[in-house]
ZAFI-85274 format. One record per residue: x, z, y of N, C-alpha, C in turn; residue in three letters. Coordinates in Angstrom, 2 decimals. Layout:
n.px, n.pz, n.py, ca.px, ca.pz, ca.py, c.px, c.pz, c.py, r
X, Z, Y, X, Z, Y, X, Z, Y, ALA
...
This chain:
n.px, n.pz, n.py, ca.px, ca.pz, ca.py, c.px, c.pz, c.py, r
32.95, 9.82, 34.45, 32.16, 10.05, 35.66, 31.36, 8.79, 36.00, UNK
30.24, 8.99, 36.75, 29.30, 7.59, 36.77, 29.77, 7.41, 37.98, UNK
29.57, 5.66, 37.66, 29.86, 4.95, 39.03, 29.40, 5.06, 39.75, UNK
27.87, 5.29, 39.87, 26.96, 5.29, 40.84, 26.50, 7.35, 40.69, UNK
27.08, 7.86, 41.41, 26.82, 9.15, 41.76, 25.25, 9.53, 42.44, UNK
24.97, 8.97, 43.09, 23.51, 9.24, 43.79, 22.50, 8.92, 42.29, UNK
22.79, 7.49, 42.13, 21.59, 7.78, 40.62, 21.59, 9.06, 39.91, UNK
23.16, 9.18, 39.32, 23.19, 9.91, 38.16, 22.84, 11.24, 38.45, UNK
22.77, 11.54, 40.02, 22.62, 12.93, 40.10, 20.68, 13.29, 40.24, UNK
20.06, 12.49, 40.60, 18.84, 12.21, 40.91, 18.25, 12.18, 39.51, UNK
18.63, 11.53, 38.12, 18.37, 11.56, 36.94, 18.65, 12.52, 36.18, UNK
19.77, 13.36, 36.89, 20.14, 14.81, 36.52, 18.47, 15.90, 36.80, UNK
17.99, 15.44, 38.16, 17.47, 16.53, 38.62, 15.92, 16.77, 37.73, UNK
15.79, 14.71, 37.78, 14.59, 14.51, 37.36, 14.18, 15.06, 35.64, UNK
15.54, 14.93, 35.05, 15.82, 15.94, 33.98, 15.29, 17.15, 33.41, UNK
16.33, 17.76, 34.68, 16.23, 19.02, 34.51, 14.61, 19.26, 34.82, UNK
14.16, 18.99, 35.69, 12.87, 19.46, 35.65, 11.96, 19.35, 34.54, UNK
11.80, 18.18, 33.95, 11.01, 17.47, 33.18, 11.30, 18.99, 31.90, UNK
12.82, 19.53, 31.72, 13.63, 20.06, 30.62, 12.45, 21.68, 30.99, UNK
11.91, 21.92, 32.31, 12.30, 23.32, 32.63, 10.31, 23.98, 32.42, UNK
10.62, 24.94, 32.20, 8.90, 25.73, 31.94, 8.22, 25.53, 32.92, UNK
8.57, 25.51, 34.39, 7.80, 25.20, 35.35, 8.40, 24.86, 36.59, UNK
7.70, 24.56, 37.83, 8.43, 24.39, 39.07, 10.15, 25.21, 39.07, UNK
10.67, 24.77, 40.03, 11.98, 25.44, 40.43, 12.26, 25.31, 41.61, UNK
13.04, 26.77, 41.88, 13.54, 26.37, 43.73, 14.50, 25.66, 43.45, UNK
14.62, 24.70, 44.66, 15.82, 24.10, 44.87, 17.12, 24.07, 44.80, UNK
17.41, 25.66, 45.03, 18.46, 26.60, 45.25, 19.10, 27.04, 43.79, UNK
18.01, 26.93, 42.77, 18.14, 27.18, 41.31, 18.75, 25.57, 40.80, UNK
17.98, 24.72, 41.14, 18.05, 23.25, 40.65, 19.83, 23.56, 40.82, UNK
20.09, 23.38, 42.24, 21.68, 22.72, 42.47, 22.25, 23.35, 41.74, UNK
21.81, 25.11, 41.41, 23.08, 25.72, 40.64, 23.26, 25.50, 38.96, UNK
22.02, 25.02, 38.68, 21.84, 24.93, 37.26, 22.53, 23.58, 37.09, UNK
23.08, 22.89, 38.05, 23.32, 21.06, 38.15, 24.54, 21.19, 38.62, UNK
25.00, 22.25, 38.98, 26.18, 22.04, 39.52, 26.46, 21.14, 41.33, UNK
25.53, 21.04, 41.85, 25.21, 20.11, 42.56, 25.21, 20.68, 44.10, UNK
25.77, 20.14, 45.45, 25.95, 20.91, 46.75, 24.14, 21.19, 46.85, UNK
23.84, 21.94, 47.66, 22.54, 22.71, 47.74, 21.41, 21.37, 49.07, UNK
22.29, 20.55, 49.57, 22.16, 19.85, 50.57, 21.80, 18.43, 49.92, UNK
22.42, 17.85, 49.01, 22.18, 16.47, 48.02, 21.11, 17.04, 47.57, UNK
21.11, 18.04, 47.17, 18.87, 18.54, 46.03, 18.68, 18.30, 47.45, UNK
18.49, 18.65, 47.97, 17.28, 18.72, 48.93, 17.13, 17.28, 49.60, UNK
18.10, 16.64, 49.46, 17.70, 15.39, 49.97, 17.20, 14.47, 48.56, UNK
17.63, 14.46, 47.83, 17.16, 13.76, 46.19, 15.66, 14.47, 46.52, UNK
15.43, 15.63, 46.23, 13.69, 15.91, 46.29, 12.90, 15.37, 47.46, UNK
13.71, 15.02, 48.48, 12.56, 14.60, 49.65, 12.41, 13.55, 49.39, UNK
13.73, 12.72, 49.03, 13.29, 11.38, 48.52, 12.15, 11.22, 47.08, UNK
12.62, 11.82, 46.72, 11.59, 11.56, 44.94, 9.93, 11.84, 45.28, UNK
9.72, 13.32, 46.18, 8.85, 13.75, 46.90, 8.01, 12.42, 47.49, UNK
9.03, 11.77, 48.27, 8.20, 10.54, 49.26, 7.48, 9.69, 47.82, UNK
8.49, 9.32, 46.86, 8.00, 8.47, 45.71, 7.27, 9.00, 44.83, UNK
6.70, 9.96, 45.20, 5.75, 11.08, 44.21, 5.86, 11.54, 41.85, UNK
7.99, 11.17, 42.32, 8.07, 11.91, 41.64, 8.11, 13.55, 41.47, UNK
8.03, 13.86, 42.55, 8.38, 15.66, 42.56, 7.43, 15.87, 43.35, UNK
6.72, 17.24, 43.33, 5.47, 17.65, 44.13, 6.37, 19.05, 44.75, UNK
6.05, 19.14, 45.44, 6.69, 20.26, 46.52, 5.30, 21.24, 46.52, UNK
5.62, 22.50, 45.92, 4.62, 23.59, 45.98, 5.09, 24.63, 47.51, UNK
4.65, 24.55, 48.39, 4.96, 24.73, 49.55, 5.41, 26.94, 49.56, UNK
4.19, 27.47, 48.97, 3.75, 28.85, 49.20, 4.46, 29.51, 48.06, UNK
4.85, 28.37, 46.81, 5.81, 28.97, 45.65, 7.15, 28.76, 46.48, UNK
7.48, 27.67, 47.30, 8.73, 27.11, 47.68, 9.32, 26.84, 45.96, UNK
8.61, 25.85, 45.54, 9.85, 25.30, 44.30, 9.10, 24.34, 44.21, UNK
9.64, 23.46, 43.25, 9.27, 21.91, 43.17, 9.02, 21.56, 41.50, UNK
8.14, 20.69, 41.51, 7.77, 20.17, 40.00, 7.79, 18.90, 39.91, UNK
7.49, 18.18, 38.70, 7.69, 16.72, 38.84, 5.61, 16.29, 39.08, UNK
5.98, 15.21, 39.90, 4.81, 14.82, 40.27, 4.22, 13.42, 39.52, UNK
2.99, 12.70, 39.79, 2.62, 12.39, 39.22, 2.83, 10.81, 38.70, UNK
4.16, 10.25, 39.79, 4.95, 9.38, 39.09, 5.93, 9.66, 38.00, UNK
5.80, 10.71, 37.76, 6.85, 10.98, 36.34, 5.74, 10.93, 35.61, UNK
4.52, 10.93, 35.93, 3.59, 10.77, 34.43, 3.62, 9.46, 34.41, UNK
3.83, 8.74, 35.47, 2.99, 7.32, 35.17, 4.40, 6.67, 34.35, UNK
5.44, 7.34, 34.57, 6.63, 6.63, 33.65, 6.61, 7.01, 31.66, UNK
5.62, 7.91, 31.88, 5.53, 8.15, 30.22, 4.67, 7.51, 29.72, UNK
3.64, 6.94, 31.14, 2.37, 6.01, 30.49, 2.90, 4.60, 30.22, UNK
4.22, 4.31, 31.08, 4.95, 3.04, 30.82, 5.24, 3.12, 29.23, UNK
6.05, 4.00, 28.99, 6.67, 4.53, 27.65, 6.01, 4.09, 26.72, UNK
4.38, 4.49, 26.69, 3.52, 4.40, 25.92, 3.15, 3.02, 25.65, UNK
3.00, 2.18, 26.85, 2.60, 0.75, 27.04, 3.62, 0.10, 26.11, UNK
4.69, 0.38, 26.06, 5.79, -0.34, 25.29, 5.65, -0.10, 23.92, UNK
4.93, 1.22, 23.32, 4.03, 1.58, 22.02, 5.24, 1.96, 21.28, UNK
6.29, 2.05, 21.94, 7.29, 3.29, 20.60, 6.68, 4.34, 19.93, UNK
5.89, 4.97, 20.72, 5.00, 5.81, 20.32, 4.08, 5.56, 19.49, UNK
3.03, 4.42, 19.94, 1.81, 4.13, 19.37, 2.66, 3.41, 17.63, UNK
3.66, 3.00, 17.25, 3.85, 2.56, 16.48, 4.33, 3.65, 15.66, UNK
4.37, 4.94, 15.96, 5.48, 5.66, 15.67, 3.79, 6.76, 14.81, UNK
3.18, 6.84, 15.41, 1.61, 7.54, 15.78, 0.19, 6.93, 14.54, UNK
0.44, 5.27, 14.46, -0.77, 4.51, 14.02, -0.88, 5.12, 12.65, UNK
0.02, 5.16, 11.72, -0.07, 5.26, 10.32, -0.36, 6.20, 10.54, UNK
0.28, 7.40, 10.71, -0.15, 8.90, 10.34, -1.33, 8.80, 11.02, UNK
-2.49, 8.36, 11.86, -3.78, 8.62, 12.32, -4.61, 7.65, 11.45, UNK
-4.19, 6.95, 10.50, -4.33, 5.90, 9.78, -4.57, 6.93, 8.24, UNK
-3.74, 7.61, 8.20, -4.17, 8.63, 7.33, -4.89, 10.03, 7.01, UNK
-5.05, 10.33, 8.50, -5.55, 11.44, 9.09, -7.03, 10.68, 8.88, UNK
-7.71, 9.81, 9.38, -8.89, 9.06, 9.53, -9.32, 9.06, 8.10, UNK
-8.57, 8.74, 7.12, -8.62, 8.47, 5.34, -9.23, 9.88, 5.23, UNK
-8.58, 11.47, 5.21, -8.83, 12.19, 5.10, -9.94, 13.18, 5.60, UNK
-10.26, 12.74, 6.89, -11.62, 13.09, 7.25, -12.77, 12.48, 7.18, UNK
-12.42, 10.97, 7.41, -13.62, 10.33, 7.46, -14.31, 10.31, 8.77, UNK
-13.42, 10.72, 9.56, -13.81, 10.41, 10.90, -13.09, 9.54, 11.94, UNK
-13.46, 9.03, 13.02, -12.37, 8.45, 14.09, -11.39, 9.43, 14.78, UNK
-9.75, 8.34, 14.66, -8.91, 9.48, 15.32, -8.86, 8.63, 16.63, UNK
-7.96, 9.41, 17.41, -7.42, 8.71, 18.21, -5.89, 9.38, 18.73, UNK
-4.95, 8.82, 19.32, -3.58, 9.09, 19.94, -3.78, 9.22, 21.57, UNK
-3.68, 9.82, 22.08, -3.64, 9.33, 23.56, -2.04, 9.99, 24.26, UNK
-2.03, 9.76, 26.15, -0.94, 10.47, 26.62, -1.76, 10.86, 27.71, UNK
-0.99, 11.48, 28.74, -1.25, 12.34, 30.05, -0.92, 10.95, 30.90, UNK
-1.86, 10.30, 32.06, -1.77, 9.37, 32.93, -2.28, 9.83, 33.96, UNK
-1.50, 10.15, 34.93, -1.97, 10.98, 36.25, -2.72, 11.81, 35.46, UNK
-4.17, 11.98, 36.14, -5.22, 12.91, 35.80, -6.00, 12.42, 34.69, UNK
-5.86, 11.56, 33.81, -6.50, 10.97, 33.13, -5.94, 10.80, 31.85, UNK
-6.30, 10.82, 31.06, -5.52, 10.74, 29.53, -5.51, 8.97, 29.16, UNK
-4.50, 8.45, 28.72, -4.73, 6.88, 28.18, -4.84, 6.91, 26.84, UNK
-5.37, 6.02, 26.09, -5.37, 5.92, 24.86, -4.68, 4.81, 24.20, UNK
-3.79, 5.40, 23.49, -2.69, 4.04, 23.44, -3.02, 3.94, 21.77, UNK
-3.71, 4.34, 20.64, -3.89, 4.11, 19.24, -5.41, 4.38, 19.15, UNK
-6.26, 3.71, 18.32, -7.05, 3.94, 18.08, -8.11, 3.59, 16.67, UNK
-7.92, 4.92, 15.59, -8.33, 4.17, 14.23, -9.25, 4.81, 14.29, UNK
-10.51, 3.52, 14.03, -11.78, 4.05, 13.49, -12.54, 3.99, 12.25, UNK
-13.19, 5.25, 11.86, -13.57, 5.34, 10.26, -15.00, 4.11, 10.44, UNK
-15.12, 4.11, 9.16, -16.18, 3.17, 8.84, -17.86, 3.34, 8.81, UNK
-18.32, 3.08, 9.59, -19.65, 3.88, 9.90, -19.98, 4.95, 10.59, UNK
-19.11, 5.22, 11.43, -18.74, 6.23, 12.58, -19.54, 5.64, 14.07, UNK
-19.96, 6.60, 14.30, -20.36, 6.65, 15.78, -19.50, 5.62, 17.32, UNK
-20.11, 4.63, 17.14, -19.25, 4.07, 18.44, -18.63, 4.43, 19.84, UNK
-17.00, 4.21, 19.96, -16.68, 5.29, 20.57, -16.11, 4.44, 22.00, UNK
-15.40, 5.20, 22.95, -15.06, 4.41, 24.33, -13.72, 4.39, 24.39, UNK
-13.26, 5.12, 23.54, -11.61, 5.28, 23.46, -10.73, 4.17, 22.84, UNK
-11.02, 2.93, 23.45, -10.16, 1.95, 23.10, -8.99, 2.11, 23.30, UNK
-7.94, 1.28, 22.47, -6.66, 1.25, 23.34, -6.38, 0.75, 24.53, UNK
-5.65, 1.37, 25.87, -5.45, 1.12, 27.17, -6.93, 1.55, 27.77, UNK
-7.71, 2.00, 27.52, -8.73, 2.89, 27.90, -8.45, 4.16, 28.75, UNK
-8.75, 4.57, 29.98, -8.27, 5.73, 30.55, -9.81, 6.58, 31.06, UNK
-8.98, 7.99, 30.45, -10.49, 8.90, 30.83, -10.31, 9.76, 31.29, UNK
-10.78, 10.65, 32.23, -10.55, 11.80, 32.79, -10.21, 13.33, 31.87, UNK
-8.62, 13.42, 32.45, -8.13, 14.10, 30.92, -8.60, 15.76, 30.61, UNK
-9.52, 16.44, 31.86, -10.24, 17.25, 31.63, -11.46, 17.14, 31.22, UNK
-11.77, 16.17, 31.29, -13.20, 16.15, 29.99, -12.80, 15.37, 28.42, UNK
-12.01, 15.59, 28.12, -11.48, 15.03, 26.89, -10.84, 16.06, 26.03, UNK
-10.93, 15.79, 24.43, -10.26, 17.09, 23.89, -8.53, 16.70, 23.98, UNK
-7.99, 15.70, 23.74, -6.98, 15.02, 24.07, -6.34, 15.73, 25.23, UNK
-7.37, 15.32, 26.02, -6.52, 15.43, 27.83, -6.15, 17.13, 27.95, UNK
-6.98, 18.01, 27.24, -7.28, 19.29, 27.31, -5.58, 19.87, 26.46, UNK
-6.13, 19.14, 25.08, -4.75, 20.17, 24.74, -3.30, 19.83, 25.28, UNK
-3.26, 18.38, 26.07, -1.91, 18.37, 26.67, -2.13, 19.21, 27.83, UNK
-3.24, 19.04, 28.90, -3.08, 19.91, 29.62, -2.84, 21.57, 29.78, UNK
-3.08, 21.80, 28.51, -3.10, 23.32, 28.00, -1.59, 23.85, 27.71, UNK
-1.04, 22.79, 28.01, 0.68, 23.16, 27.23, 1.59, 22.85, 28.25, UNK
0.50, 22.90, 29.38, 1.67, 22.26, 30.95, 1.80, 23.62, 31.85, UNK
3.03, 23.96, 32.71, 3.15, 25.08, 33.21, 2.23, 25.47, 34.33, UNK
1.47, 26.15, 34.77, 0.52, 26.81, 35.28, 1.08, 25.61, 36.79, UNK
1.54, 26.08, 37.86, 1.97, 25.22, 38.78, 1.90, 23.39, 38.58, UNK
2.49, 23.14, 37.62, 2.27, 21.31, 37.28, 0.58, 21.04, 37.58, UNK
0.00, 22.19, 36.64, -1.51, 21.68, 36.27, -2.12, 21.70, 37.98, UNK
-1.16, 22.80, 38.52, -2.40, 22.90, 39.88, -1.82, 21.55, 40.52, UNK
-1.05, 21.07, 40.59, -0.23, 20.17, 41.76, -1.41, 18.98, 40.96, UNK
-2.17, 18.56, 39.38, -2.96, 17.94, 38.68, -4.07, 17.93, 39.85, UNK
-4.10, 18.88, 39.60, -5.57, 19.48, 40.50, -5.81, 20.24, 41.41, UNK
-5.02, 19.69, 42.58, -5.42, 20.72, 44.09, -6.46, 21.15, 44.47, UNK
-7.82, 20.65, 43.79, -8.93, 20.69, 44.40, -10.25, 20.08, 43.57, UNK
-11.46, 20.37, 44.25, -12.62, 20.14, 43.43, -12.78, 18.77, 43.28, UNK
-12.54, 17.78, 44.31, -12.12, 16.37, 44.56, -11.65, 15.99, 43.18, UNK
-10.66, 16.22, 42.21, -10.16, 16.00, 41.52, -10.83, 15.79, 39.69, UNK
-12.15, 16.77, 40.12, -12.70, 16.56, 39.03, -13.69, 15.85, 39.08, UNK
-13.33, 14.85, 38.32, -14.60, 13.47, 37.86, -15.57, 13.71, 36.95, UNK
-16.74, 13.69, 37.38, -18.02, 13.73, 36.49, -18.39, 12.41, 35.40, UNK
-19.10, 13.12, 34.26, -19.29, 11.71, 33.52, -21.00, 11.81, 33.19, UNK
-20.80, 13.31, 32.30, -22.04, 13.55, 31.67, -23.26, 14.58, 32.10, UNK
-22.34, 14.87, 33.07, -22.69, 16.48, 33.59, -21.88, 17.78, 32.93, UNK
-21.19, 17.66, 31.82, -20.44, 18.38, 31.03, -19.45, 18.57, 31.44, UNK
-18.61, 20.00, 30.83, -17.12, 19.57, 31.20, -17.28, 20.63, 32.87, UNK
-15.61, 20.67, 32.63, -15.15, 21.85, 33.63, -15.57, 21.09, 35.25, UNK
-15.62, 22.00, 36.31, -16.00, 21.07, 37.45, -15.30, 22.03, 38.99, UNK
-14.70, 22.71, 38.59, -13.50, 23.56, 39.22, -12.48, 24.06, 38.17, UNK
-11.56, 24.44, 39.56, -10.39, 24.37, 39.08, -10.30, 25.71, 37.94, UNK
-11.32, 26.82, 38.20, -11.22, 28.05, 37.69, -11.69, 28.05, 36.10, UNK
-13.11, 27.14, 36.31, -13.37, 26.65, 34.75, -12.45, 25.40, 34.19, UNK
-11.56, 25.02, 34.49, -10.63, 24.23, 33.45, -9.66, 25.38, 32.69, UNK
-9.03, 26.20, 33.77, -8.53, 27.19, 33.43, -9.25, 28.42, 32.38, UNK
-10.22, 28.80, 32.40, -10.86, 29.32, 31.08, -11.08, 28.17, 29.81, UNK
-11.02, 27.05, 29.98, -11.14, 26.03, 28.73, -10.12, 25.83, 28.50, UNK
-9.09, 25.94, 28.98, -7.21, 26.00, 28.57, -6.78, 27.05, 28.01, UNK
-7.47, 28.23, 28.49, -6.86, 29.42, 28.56, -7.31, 29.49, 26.68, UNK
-8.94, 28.92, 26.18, -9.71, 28.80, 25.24, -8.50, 27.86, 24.14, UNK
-7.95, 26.66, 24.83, -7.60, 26.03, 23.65, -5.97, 26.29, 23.56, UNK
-5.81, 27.03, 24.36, -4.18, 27.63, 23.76, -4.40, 29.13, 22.50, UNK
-5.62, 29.89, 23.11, -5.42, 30.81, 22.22, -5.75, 30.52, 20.58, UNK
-6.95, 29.51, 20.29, -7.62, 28.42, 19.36, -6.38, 27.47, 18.88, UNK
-5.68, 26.99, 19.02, -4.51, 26.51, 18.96, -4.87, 24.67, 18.91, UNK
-6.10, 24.45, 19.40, -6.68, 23.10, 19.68, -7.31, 22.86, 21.08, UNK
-7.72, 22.04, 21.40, -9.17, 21.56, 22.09, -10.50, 21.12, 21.59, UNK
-11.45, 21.59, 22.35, -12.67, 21.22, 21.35, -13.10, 20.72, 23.05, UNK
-14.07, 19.47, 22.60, -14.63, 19.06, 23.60, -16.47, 18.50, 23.27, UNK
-17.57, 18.27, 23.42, -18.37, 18.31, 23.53, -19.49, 17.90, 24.37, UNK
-19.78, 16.60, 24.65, -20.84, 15.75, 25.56, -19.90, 15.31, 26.93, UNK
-18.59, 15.67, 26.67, -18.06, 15.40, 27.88, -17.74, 13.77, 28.55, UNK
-17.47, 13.26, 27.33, -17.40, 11.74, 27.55, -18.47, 11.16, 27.35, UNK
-19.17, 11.52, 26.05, -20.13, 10.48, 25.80, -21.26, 11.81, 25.01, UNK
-22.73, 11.84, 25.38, -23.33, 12.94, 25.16, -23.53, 12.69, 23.65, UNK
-23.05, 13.57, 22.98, -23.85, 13.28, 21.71, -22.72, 13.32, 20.55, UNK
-21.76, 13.16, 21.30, -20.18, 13.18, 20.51, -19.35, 14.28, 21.17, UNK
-18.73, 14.42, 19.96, -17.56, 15.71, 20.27, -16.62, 15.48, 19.31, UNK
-15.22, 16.72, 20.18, -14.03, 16.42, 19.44, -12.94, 17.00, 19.38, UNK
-12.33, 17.19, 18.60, -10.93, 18.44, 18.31, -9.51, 17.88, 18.82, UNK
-8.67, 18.32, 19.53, -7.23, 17.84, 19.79, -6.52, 18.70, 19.43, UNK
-5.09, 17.91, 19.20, -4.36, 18.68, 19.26, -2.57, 18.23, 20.03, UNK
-2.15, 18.77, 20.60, -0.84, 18.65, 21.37, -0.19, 18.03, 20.30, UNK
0.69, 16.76, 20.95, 1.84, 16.93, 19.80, 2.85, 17.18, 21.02, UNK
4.60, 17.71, 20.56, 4.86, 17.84, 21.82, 6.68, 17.12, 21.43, UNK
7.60, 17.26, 22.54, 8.70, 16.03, 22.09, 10.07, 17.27, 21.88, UNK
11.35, 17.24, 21.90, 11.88, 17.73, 21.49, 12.46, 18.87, 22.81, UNK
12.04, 19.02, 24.10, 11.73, 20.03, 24.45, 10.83, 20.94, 24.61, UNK
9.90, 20.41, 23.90, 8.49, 21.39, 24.06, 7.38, 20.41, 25.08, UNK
7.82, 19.83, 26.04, 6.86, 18.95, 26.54, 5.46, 18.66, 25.69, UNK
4.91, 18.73, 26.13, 3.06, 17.78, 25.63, 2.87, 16.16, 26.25, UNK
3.96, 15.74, 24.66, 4.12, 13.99, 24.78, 2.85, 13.35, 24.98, UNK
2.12, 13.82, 23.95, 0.58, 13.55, 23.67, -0.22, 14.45, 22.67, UNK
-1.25, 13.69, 22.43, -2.02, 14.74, 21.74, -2.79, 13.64, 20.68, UNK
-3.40, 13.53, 19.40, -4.23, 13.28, 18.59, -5.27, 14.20, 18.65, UNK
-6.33, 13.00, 18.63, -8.02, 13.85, 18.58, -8.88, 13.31, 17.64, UNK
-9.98, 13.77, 17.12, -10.79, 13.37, 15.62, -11.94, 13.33, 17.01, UNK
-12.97, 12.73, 17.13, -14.36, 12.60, 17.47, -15.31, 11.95, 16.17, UNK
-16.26, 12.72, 16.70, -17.69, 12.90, 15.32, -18.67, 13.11, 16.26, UNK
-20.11, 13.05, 15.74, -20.93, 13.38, 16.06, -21.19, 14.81, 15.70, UNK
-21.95, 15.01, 17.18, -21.81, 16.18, 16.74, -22.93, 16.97, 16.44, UNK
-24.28, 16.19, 16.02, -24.98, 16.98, 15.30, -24.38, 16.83, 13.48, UNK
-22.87, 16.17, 13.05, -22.79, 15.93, 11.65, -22.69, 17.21, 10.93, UNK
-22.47, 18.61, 12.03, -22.19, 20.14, 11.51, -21.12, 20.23, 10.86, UNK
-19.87, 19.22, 11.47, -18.30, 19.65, 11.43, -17.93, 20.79, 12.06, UNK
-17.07, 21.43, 11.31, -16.10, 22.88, 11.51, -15.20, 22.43, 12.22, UNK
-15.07, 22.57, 14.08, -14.11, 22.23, 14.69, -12.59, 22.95, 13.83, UNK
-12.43, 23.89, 13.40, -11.37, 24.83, 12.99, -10.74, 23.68, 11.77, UNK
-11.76, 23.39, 10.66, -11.15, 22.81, 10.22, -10.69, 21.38, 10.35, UNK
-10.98, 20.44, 11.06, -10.22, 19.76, 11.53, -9.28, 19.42, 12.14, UNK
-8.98, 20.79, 13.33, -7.75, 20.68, 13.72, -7.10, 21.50, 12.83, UNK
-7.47, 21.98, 11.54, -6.00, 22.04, 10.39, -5.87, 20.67, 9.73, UNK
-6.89, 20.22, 9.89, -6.23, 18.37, 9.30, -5.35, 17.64, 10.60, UNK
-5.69, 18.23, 11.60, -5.09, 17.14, 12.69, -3.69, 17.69, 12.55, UNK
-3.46, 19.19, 12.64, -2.07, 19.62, 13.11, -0.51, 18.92, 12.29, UNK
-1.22, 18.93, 10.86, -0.08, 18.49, 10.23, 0.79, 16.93, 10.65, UNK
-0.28, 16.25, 11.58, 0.10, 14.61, 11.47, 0.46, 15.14, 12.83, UNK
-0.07, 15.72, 14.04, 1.06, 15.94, 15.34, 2.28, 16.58, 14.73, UNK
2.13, 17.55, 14.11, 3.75, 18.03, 13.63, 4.30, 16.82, 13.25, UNK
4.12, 16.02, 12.04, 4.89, 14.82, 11.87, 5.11, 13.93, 13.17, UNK
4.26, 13.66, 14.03, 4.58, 12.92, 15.15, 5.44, 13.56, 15.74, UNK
5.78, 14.73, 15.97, 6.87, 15.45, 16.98, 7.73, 15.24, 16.27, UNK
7.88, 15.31, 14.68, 8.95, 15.34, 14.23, 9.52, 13.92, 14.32, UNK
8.72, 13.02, 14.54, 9.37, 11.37, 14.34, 9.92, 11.01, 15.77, UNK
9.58, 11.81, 16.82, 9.60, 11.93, 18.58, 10.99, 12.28, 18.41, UNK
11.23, 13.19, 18.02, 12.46, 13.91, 17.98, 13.60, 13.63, 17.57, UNK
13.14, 12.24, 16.65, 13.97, 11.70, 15.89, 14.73, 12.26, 14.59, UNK
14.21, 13.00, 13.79, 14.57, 13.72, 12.55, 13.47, 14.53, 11.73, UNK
């Protein structure tokens, strides 16, 4: 039994959520935790105040908010990932001949924590520690495409939320949702003048050993070069599968 009971149960909850398809009532949390119905509710108001948990008021259930992203962007900063990520985009880049890149989900913004570029390729903005608005990105798109309907809105309450770059790119909440709805059935993201006019680019999710969308790898090209988005994300998929599989640890 842990010494410290209030942590361990608070790391329980933050868990379970992180573990679960989408928001949850409260009432579900304690029973799935074993936990009095009165401790959740005080662990969520607290986490709530620290904007790990977002309180969906009209669902009445709760999701993790957008300090649980900023703890995966820590994750990333420490580059277990990015070290785990470089080679296989290191070889992915060999095989197309184009620039890859690795990124994660940072608040609303995707970070870019790897970044290999082919040789004579189009100059790009996606440095490492670079952060971009993760709905105009193919990156930001296919993690966002793999997040439970509720998380994404608590992303995006509102029109406020979407940042302009190029003029491109979704600019309500209803058109992100048809470009998600696009790269789940496509089994990528394709993106297009959204960052930088003139360039475009394929993602794809990689995801960790619950299904989460850890991150995503993306190829950008120009895009008058008359690349087959399709076939690139069959070159990309195989190196996120290997990344999930190295996430997972086996």
């Amino acid at each position: 039994m842990s010494q410290v009971p209030a942590a361990d149960a608070t790391l329980r909850v933050l868990s379970h959520l992180a573990g679960a398809r989408g928001p949850l009532p409260a009432a579900a949390i304690a029973s799935a935790l074993d936990l009095p119905r009165s401790t959740v509710y005080h662990l969520l108001s607290v986490l709530q105040e620290h904007g790990f948990v977002v309180h969906l008021p009209e669902a009445r259930r709760y999701g993790l908010g957008v300090a649980a992203f900023e703890l995966s962007g820590g994750y990333a900063r420490q580059e277990p990932l990015s070290m785990l990520g470089r080679p296989l985009l290191a070889e992915l880049v060999d095989r197309v001949g184009e620039s890859a890149h690795l990124a994660v989900l940072h608040g609303r913004d995707v970070l870019y924590i790897v970044d290999e570029r082919a040789p004579r390729r189009p100059h790009l903005v996606t440095d490492v520690g670079v952060r971009l608005p993760a709905h105009l990105t193919a990156s930001g798109c296919a993690i966002l495409a793999a997040l439970p309907a509720g998380q994404l809105r608590a992303l995006f309450p509102d029109q406020a939320a979407f940042v302009d770059r190029t003029g491109h790119g979704p600019k309500r909440y209803r058109e992100l949702r048809q470009v998600l709805a696009q790269t789940t059935q496509d089994g990528y993201a394709r993106e297009a003048g959204g960052v930088t006019v003139g360039l475009a680019s394929v993602g794809v999710v990689v995801r960790d050993h619950t299904g989460w969308p850890a991150a995503a790898i993306a190829v950008t090209y120009d895009a008058d070069a008359g690349l087959d988005p399709a076939w690139l994300a069959r070159e990309i998929h195989p190196a996120a599968a290997e990344l999930s599989r190295r996430i997972r640890g086996r």
